[in-house]
C-alpha positions as CSV (number, residue, x, y, z in Angstrom):
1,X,0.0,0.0,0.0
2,X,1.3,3.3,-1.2
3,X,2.1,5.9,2.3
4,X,0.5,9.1,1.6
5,X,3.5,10.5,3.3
6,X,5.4,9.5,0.5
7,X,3.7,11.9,-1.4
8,X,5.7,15.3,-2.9
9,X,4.3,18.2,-1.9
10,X,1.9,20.2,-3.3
11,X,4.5,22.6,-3.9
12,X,7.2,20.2,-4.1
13,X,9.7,19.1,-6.5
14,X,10.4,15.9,-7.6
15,X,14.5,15.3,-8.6
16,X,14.7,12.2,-10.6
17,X,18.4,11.6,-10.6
18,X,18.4,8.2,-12.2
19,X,20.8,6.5,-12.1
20,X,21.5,5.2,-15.4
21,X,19.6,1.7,-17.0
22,X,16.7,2.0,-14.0
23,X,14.2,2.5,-16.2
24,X,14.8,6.4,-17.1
25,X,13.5,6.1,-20.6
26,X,10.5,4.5,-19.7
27,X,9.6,7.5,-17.4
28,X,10.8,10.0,-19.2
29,X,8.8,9.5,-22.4
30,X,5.8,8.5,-20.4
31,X,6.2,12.2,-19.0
32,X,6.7,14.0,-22.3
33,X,3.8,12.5,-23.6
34,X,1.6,13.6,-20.4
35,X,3.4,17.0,-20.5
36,X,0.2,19.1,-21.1
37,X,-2.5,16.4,-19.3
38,X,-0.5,17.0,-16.3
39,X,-0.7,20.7,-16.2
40,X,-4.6,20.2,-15.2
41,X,-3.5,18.8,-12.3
42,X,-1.2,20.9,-11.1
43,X,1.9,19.1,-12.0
44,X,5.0,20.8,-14.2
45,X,7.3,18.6,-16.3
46,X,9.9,21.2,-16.4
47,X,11.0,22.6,-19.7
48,X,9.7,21.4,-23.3
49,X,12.7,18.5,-24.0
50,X,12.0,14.9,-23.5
51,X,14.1,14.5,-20.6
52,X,16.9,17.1,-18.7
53,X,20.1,15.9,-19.8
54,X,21.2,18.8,-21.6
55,X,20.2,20.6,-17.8
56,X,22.2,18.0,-16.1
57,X,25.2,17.9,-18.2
58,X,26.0,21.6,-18.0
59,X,25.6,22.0,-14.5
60,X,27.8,18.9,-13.7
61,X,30.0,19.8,-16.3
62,X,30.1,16.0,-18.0
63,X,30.0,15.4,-21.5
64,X,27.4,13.8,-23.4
65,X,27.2,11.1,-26.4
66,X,30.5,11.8,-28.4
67,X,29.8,14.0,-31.7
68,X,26.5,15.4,-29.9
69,X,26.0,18.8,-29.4
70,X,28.2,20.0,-25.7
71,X,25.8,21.2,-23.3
72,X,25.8,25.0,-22.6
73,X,25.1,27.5,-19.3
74,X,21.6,28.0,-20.4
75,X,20.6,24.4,-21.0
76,X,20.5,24.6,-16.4
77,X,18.9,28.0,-16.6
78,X,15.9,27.2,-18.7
79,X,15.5,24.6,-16.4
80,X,15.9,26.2,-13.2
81,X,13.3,29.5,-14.4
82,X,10.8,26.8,-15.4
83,X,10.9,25.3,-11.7
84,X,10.7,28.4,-10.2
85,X,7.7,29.9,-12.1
86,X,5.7,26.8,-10.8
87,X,6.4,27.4,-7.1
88,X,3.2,26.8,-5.8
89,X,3.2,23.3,-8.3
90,X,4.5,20.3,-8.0
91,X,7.0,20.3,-10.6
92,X,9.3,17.2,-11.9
93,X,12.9,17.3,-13.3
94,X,14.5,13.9,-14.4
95,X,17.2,13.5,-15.8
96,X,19.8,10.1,-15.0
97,X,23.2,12.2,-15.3
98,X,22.6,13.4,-12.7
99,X,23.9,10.9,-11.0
100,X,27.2,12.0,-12.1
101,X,27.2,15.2,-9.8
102,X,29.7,15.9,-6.9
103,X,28.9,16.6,-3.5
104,X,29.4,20.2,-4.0
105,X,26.9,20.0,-7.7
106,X,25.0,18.1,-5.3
107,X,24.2,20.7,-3.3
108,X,24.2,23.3,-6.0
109,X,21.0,21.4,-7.8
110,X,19.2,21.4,-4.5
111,X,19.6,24.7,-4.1
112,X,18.8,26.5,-7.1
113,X,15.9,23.9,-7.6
114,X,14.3,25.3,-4.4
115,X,16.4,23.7,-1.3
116,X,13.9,22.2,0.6
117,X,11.4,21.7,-2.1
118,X,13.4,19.4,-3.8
119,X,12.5,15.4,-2.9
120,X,14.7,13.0,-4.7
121,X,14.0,10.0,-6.0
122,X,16.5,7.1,-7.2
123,X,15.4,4.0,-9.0
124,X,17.2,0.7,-8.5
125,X,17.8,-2.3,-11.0
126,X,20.0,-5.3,-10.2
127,X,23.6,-4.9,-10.7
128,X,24.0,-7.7,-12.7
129,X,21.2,-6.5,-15.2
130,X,22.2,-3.1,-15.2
131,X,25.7,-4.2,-16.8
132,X,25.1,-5.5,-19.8
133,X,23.0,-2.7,-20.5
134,X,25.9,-0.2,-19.5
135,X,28.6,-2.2,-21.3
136,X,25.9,-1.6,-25.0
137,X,25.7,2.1,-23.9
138,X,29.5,2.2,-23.9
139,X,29.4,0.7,-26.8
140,X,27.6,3.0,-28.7
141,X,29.4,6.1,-27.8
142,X,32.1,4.3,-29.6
143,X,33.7,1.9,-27.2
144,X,35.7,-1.1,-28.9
145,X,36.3,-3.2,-25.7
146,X,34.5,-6.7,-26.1
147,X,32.0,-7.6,-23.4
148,X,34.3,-10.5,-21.4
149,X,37.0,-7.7,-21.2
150,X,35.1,-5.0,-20.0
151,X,33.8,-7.0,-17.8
152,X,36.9,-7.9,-16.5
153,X,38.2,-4.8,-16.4
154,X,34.9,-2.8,-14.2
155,X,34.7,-6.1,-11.5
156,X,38.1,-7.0,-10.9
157,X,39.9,-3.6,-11.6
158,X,37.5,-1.1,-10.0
159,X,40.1,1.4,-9.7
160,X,40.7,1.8,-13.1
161,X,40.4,5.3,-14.7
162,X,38.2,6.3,-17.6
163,X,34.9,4.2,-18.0
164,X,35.3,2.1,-15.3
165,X,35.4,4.8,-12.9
166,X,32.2,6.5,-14.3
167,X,30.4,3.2,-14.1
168,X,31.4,2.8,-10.2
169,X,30.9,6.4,-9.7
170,X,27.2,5.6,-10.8
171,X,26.7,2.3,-10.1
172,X,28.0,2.2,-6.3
173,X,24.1,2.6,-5.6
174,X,24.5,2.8,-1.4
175,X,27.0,6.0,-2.4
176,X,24.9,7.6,-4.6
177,X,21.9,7.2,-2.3
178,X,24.2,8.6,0.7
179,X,25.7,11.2,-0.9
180,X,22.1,13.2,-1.9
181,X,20.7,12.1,1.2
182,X,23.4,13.9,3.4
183,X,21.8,17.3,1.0
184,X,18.3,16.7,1.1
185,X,18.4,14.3,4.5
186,X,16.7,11.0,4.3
187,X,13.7,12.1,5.1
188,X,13.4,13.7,1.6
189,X,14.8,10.6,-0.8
190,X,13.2,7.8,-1.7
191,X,14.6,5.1,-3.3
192,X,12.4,3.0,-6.0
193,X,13.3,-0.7,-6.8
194,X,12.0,-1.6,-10.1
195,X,9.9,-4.6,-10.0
196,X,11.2,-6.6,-13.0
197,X,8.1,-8.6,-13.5
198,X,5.8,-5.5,-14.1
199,X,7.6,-2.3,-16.0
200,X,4.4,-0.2,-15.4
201,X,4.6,-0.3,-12.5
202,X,7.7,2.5,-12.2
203,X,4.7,4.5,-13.5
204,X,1.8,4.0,-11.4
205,X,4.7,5.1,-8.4
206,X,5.6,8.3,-10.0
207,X,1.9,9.0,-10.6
208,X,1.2,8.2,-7.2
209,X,4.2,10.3,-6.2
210,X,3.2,13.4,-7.3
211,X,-0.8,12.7,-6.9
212,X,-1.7,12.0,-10.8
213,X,-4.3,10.0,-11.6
214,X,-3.7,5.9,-12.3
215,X,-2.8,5.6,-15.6
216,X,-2.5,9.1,-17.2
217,X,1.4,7.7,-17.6
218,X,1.2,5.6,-20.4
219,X,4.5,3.8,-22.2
220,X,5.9,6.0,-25.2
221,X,4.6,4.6,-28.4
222,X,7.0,4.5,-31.4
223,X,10.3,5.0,-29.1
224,X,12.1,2.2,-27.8
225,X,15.5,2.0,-26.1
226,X,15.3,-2.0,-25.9
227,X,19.1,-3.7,-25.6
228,X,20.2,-4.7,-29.0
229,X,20.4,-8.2,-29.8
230,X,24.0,-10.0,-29.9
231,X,24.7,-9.5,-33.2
232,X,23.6,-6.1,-33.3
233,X,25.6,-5.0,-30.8
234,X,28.9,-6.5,-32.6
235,X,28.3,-5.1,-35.4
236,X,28.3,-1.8,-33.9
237,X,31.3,-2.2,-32.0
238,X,32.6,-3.5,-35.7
239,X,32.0,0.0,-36.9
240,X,33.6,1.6,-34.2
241,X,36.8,-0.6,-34.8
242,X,36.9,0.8,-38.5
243,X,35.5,4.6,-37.2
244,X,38.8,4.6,-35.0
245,X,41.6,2.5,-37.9
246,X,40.0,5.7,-40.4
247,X,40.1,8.3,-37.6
248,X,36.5,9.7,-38.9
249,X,34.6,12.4,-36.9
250,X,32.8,12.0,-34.2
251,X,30.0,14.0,-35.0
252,X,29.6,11.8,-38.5
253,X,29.7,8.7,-35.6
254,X,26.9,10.4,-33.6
255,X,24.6,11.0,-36.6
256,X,24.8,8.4,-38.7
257,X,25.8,5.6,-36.0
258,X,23.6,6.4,-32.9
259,X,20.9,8.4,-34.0
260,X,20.6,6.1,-37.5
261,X,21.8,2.6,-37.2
262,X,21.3,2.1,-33.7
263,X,17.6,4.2,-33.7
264,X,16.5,2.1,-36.8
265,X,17.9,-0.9,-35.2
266,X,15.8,0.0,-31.9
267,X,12.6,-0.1,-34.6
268,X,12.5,-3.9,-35.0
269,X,11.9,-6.6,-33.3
270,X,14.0,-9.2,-33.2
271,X,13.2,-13.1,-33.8
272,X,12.8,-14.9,-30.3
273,X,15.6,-17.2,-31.7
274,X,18.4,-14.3,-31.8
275,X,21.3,-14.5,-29.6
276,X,21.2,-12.0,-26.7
277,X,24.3,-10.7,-24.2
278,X,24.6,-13.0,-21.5
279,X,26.5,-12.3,-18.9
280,X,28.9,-15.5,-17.1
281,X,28.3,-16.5,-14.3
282,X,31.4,-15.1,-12.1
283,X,30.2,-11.8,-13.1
284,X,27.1,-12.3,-12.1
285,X,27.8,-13.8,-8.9
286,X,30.4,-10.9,-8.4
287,X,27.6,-8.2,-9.2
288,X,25.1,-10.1,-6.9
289,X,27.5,-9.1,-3.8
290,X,28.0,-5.9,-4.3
291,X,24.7,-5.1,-4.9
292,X,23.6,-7.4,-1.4
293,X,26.0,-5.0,0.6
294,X,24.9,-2.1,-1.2
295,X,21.3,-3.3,-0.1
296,X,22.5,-2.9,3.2
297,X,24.0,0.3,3.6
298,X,21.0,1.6,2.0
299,X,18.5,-0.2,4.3
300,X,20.5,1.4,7.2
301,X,20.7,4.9,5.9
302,X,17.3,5.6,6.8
303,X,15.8,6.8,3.6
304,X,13.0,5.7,2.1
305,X,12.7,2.8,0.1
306,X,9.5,1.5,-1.7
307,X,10.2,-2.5,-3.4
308,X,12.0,-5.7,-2.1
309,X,16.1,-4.3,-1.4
310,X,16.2,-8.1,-1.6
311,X,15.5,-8.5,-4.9
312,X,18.8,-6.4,-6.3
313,X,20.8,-9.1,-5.6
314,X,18.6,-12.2,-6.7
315,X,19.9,-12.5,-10.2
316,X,20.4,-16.1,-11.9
317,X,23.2,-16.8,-14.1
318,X,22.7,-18.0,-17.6
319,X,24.0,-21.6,-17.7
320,X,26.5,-22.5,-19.9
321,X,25.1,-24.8,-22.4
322,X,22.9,-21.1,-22.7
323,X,25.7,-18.5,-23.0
324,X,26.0,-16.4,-26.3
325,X,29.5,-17.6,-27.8
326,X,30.9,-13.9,-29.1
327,X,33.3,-15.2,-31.6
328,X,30.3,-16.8,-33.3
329,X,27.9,-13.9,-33.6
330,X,26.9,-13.5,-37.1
331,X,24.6,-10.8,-38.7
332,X,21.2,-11.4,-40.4
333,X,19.9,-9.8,-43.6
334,X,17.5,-8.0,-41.1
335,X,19.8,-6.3,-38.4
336,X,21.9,-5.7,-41.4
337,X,19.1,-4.4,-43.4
338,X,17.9,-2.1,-41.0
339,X,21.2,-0.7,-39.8
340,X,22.0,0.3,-43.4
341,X,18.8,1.8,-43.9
342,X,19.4,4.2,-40.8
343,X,22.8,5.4,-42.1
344,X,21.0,6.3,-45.4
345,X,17.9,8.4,-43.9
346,X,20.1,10.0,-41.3
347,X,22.8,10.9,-44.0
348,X,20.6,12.0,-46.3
349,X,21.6,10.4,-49.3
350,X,19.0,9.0,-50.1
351,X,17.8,12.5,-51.6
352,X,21.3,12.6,-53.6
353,X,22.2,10.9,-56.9
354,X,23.3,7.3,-57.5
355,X,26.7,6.5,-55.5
356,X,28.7,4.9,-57.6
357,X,30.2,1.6,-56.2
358,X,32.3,-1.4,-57.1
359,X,30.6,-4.8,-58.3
360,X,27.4,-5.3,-56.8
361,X,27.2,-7.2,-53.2
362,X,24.6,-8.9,-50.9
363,X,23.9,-9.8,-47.4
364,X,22.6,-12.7,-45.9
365,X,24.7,-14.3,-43.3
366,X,28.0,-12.4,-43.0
367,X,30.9,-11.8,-40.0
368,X,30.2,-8.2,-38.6
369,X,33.9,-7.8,-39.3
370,X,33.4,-8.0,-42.8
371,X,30.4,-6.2,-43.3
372,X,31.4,-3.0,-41.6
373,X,34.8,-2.9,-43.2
374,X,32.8,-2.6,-46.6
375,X,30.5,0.0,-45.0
376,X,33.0,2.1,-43.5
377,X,35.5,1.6,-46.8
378,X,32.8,3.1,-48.7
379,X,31.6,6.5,-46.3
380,X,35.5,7.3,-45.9
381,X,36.2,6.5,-50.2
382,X,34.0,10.1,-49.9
383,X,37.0,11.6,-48.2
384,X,37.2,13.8,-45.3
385,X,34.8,16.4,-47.1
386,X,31.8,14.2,-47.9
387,X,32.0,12.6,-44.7
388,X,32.0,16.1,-42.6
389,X,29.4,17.0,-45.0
390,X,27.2,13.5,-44.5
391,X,27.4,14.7,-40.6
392,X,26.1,18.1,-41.3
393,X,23.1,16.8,-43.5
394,X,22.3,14.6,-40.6
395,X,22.7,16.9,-37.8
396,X,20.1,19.0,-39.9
397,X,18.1,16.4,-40.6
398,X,17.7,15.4,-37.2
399,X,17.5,18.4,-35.8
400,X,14.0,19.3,-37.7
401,X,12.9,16.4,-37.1
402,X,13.6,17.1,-33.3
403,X,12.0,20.2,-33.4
404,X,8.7,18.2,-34.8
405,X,8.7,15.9,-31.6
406,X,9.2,18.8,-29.4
């Protein structure tokens, strides 16, 4: 039974912080699309974007998706003069990067959101779920390390600098929890356990939270952010092996990669017979304790939790008659189909004439290797120019056609 205590005020604001791969996407888009329902009842999704990254970024001072646009001064002030023209609303602000703030940007969001107005909320997945899921993220801001290494490298060299530190830095959950609850105190943060068996259910608790009524939350239709299948994600990480050996731009990377291949990717739905990640079991059993002693620390912090602690450390490992064998992943005419078609409508070229080519090719069952050296041989044959100028087309592209979602 939901404690009406748990309730934000009516005046309140609710700081979603993330962190990352807990269900954000769902939320967010569930929120944009309620953006103007909710306004008749009293409740402000801050600002006009689909979620506040841009906000979070530029007051943390992280950097975003390589090649995207860097965040700017403004991107926090919208943000904060849309909270504080609704100070007798209940406003919401979500946006997972946050979860990258220091104590002291900590304490800066809290303040300039309204001190104590602002209630925080964190949602929890299981470690061991959460990684695979960070590891394809990685991935597609242009990451070449294979899953078993990076693995490897984030459980049994924690220390490490670069991406294994970010990871930790988000994904030491009792931290993160303590850190915003020594700002806010633990009367004012609640943490959320997703519960894995019923996704809408993340919804009905942030309707609840801020006192909309069940169901006006409703999944995002047409937008998905589901994990890419096995083969989909090697072939990315193929591209990104022949992005780095031709030293092509990043923004050309973030516009014809992630918002086109991946994106169109994220559009189909793969056969129930296509290899997924799967994650060994030392891993698993490794992620399964730190997330039981981070259940702990948590549970004696004195915040407030809603959902079984428990259950963040109940993963089961895939056995190992069922574990995806990497070396050999090989891509479909569909996967390879639709990944192609996203470079093209990003890029633009489909509006340009013919591209001349050598002898004519297919695909139907082919090493990711092999296909992306061909599709990488044939964007940088264009030479430096037409590739800088493929990345402009798409940035334009995709920029009007953000400004139609908006």
């Amino acid at each position: 039974m939901f404690e009406a205590d748990l309730r934000v005020p009516s005046d309140g604001l609710l700081l979603h912080i993330g962190p990352h791969k807990t269900g954000t996407t769902t939320i967010q888009g569930a929120l944009l699309n309620a953006r103007e329902a909710m306004v008749a009842h009293d409740v402000i999704y801050a600002g006009r974007t689909r979620q506040h990254q841009m906000a979070a970024l530029a007051v943390t001072g992280g950097n975003g998706l390589r090649g995207s646009r860097p965040a700017r001064r403004t991107d926090w002030d919208l943000v904060v003069a849309a909270a504080r023209r609704a100070d007798q609303q209940r406003v919401i602000v979500s946006s997972e990067y946050f979860d990258d703030a220091t104590d002291d940007v900590a304490r800066r969001v809290v303040r300039e959101l309204g001190d104590e107005r602002v209630h925080v909320v964190v949602t929890l997945r299981p470690l061991a779920l959460i990684l695979p899921s960070a590891w394809q993220q990685y991935v597609r801001n242009q990451m070449r390390m294979s899953y078993p290494r990076w693995l490897d490298v984030v459980l049994n060299d924690p220390d490490r600098a670069g991406r294994s530190a970010r990871f930790w830095y988000r994904h030491h959950h009792d931290v993160l929890v303590e850190r915003w609850a020594s700002i806010v105190g633990p009367e004012r943060l609640l943490v959320v356990v997703v519960d894995e068996s019923d996704r809408e259910s993340l919804l009905r608790t942030f309707e609840r939270l801020v006192d909309l009524p069940t169901g006006l939350l409703r999944p995002e239709e047409g937008w998905t952010n589901r994990s890419l299948t096995a083969a989909e994600i090697e072939l990315i990480r193929a591209i990104n092996v022949e992005f780095h050996n031709r030293d092509l731009p990043a923004t050309l990377y973030y516009d014809l990669v992630y918002e086109g291949i991946v994106r169109q990717m994220q559009l189909r739905t793969p056969e129930p017979d296509e290899p997924r990640i799967t994650t060994p079991a030392w891993a698993v059993e490794q992620a399964n304790a730190i997330a039981a002693a981070a259940a702990t620390r948590i549970a004696e912090s004195g915040v407030r939790v809603l959902g079984d602690l428990a259950s963040l450390s109940a993963v089961k490992p895939v056995p190992d008659d069922r574990q995806t064998s990497l070396k050999k992943i090989t891509v479909g005419i569909k996967p390879a189909r639709d990944a192609l078609l996203g470079a093209i409508l990003t890029s633009g070229a489909m509006h340009t004439a013919a591209i001349q080519s050598s002898a004519p090719w297919t695909i139907n069952e082919v090493r990711t290797s092999a296909l992306m050296s061909e599709f990488a041989h044939r964007v940088a044959s264009r030479g430096p120019e037409r590739a800088r100028a493929l990345a402009v087309r798409a940035s334009m592209s995709l920029r009007a056609r953000g400004a139609r979602r908006s």
